[in-house]
C-alpha positions in Angstrom: 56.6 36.2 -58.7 60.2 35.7 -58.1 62.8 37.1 -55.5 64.4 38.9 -58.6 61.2 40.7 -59.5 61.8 42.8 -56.1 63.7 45.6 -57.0 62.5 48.5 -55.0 61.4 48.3 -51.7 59.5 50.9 -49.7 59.9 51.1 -45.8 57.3 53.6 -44.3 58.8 53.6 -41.1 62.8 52.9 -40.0 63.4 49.4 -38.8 64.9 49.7 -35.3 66.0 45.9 -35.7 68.9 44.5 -38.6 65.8 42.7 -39.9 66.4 44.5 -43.3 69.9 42.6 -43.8 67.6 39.9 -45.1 66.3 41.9 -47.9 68.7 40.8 -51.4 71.2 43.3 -52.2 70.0 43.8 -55.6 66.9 45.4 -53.7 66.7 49.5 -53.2 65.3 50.1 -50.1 63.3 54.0 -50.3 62.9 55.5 -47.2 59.9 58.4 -47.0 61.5 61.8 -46.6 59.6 63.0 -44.1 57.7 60.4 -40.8 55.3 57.8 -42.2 54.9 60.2 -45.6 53.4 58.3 -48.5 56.0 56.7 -51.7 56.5 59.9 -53.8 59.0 60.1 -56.8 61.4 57.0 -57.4 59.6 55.7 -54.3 56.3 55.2 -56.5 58.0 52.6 -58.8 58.0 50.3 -55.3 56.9 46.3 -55.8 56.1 46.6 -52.2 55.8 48.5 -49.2 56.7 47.7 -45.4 53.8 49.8 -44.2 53.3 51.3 -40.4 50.4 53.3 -39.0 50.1 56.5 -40.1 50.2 56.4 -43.9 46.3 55.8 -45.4 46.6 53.0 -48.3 43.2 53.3 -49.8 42.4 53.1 -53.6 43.8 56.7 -54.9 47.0 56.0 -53.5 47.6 52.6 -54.7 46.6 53.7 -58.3 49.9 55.7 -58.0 52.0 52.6 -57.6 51.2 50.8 -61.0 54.3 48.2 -60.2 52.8 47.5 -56.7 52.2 43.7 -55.7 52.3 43.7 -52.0 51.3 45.8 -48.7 52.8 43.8 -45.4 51.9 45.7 -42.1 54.6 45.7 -39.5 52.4 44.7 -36.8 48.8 43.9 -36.3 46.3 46.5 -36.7 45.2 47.2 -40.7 43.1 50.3 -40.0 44.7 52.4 -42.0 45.6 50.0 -45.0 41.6 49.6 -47.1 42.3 46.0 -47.9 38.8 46.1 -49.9 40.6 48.6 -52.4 43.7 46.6 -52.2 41.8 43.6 -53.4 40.0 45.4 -56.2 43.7 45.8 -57.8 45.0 42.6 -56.9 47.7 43.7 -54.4 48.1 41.0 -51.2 48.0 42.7 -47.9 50.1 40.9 -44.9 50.0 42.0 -41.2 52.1 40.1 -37.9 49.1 39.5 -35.8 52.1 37.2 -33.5 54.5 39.8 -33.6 53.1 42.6 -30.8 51.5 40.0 -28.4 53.6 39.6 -25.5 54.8 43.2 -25.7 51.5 44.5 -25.7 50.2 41.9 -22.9 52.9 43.0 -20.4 52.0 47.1 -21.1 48.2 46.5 -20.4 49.4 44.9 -17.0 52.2 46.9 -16.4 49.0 49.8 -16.9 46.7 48.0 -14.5 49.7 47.9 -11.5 50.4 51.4 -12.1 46.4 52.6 -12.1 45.9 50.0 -9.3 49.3 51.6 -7.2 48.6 55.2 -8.2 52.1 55.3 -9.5 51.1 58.5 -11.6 49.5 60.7 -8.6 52.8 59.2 -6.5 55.5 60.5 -9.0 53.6 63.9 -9.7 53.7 64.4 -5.8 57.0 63.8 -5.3 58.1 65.4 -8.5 56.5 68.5 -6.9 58.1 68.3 -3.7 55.4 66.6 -1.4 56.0 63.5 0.4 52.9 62.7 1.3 49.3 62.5 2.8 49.7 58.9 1.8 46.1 58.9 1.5 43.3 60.1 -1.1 44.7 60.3 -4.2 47.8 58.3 -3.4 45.7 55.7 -1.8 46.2 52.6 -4.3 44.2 49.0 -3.9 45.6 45.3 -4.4 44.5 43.3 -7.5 44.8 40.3 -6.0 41.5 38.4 -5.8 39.7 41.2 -8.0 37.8 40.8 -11.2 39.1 41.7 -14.7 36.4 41.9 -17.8 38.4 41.3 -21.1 36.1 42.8 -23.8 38.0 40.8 -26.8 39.4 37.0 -26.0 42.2 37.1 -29.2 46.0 36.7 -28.6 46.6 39.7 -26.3 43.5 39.0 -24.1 44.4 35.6 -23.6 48.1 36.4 -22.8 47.0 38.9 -20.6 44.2 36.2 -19.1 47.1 34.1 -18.6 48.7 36.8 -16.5 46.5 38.3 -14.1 44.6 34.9 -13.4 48.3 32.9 -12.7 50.2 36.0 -11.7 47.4 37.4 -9.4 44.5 35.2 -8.5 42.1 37.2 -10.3 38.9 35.8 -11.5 38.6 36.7 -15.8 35.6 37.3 -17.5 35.5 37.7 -20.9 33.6 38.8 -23.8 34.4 37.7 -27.3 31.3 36.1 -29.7 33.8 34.6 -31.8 35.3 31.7 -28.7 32.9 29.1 -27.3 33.0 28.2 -23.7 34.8 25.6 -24.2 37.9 27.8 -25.7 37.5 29.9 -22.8 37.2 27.4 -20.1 41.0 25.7 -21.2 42.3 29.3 -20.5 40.3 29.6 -16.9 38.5 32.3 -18.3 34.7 32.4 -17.9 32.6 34.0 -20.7 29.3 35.9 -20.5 27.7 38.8 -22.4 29.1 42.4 -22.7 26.5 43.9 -19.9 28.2 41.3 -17.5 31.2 41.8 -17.9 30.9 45.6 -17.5 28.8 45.4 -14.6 31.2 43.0 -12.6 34.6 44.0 -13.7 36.7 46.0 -11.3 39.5 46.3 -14.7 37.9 46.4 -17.9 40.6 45.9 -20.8 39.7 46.3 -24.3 41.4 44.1 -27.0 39.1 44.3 -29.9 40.0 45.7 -34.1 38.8 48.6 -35.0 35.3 48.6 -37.1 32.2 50.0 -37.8 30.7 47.8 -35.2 33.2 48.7 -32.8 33.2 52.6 -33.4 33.0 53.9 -30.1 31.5 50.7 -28.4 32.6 52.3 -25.3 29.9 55.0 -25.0 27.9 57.1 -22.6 25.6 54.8 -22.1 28.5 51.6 -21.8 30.7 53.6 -19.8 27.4 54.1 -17.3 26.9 50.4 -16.5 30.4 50.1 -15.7 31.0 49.0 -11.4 31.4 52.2 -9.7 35.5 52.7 -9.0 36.3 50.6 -11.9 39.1 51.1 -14.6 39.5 51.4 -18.4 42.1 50.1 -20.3 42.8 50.6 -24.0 45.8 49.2 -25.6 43.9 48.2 -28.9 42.3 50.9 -31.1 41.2 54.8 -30.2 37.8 54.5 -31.7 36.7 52.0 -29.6 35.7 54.6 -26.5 34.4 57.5 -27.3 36.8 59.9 -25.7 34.9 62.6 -24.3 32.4 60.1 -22.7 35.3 58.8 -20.7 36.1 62.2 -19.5 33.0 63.0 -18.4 33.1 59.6 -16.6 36.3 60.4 -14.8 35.4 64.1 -14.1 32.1 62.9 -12.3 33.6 60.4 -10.3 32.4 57.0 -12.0 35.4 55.6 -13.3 37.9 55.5 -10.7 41.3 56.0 -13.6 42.2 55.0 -17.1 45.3 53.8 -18.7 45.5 54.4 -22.8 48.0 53.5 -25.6 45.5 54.8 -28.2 43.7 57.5 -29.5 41.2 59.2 -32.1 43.1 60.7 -34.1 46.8 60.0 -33.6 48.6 61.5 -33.0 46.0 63.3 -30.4 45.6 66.9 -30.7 48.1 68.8 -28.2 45.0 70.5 -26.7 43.4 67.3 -25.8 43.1 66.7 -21.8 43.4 62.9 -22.7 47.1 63.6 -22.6 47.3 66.0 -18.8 43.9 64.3 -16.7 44.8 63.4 -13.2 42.9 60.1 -13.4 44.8 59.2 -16.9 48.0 57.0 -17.6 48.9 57.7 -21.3 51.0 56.2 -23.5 51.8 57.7 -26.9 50.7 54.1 -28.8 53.8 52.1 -27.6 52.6 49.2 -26.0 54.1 47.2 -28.6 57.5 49.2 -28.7 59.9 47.3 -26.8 63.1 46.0 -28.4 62.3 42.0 -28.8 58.8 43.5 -29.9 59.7 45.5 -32.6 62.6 42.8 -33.8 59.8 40.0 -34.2 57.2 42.4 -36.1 59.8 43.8 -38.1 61.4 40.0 -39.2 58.0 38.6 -39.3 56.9 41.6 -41.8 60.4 40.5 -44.3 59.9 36.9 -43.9 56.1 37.5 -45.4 57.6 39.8 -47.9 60.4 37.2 -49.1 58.4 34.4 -49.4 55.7 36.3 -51.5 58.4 37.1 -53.9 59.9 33.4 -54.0 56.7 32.3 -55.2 55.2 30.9 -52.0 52.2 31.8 -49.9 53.2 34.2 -47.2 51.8 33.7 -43.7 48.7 36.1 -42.3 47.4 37.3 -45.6 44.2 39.6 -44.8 43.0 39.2 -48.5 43.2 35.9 -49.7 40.9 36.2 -52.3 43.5 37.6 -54.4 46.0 34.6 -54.2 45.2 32.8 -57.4 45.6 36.0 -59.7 
């Protein structure tokens, strides 16, 4: 490929950053019509596609985009791009694993302080026009000395690691089969099995991909052998707890509160009491939407595009199989 062969670019979702000044002018940049619709008319004629969230790329819609060479996710999930179909046509798929760390790292603790606090039950009293009892519901705990339970040790769990253990004194168990001991010591992190780090985790933060062996990982029967009072956090993927299993933990008193970014579907159905529970702090999936956040993702995603199109390898390709076609 060369930087000339780009000639119609796709954007699912707006840029919020200049990040698109980079893009040649000889380029024509389609925007969808409508939020995160698929290419449709000109837009189908697209060499590549910025993709977000909410738009499926599976095999029947990349067979509409014969002149399609390249998929670059602006940021790090690839749920909803099917990189096997992808690969079956030849079309490279990018994502910016780097991009949404820290953003995301400071929301999951930002969620722990406010479950931790009760910042929700405070505000909604005031809001109403109480001041207090200061107790019961409004009666928050420290987090100083107590035990978070990362179930996933990748780049957000270890930034986050990195903050509650420094920032807080708090001892960090981990899950993750894919880091040794040894990887885990060097952050201060100690590592044991799943059952472990449910049972002894007073915050249990989830920071895993989505997949079929992580559908709903936190069940019934996982949610059960969580410590009594203890807290769910979910800043990674919906599917990962099933959702009415967490409301029946919350409603019967087992779970103590639960701070989410995510959810199955999105966006969540309006009915949903995932969005109104008492013992809920939810976020409509914005963990990683802060200004510097959304500037790297975004410059990261056109850096991978450009480079694809000057003939070099772009960086965080999903699919490399399909490099030497």
């Amino acid at each position: 490929m060369a930087l000339k062969d780009l000639t119609l670019l796709w954007v699912e979702a707006a840029f919020s950053s200049d990040a698109l000044k980079q893009i040649p002018e000889q380029v024509k940049i389609i925007y969808p019509p409508g939020p995160s619709l698929p290419p449709e008319g000109e837009g189908r004629a697209a060499q590549a596609i910025l993709a977000s969230s909410l738009v499926t790329y599976d095999g029947a819609l990349i067979d509409t985009l014969p002149k399609l060479r390249i998929i670059v996710r602006t940021g790090i999930g690839i749920d909803n791009v099917v990189v096997p179909d992808a690969t079956a046509r030849g079309i490279v798929v990018c994502n910016t694993p780097d991009g949404p760390t820290e953003s995301t790292a400071e929301h999951t603790v930002a969620m722990l302080l406010a479950l931790a606090k009760r910042l929700k039950q405070g505000n909604d009293n005031l809001a109403a026009g109480k001041w207090g009892p200061r107790t019961g519901g409004l009666l928050g705990i420290e987090v100083v000395g107590k035990t978070l339970g990362l179930v996933g040790l990748g780049r957000i769990g270890r930034r986050v690691a990195h903050m509650c253990r420094n920032g807080f004194d708090m001892k960090v168990l981990a899950y993750d089969p894919f880091v040794t001991p040894e990887q885990a010591a060097q952050l201060g992190v100690t590592l044991v099995d799943l059952d472990t780090v449910l049972a002894q985790a007073d915050f249990v933060s989830l920071h895993l991909p989505s997949t079929p062996e992580t559908y709903h990982l936190m069940n019934k029967t996982r949610l059960a052998q969580m410590k009594p009072n203890a807290y769910l956090l979910n800043m990674a993927r919906g599917p990962l707890i099933d959702e009415q299993a967490l409301l029946d933990a919350l409603d019967n008193g087992k779970l103590a509160a639960a701070g989410i970014d995510v959810f199955e579907p999105e966006p969540p159905p309006v009915s949903t009491r995932l969005r109104n529970h008492p013992m809920i702090l939810a976020t409509p999936h914005s963990a990683s939407v802060t200004v510097e956040g959304r500037a790297r993702i975004e410059s990261m995603a056109v850096e991978r595009l450009l480079a694809f199109f000057r003939g070099e390898q772009p960086q965080d390709v999903v699919n490399p199989a399909v490099l030497p076609r």
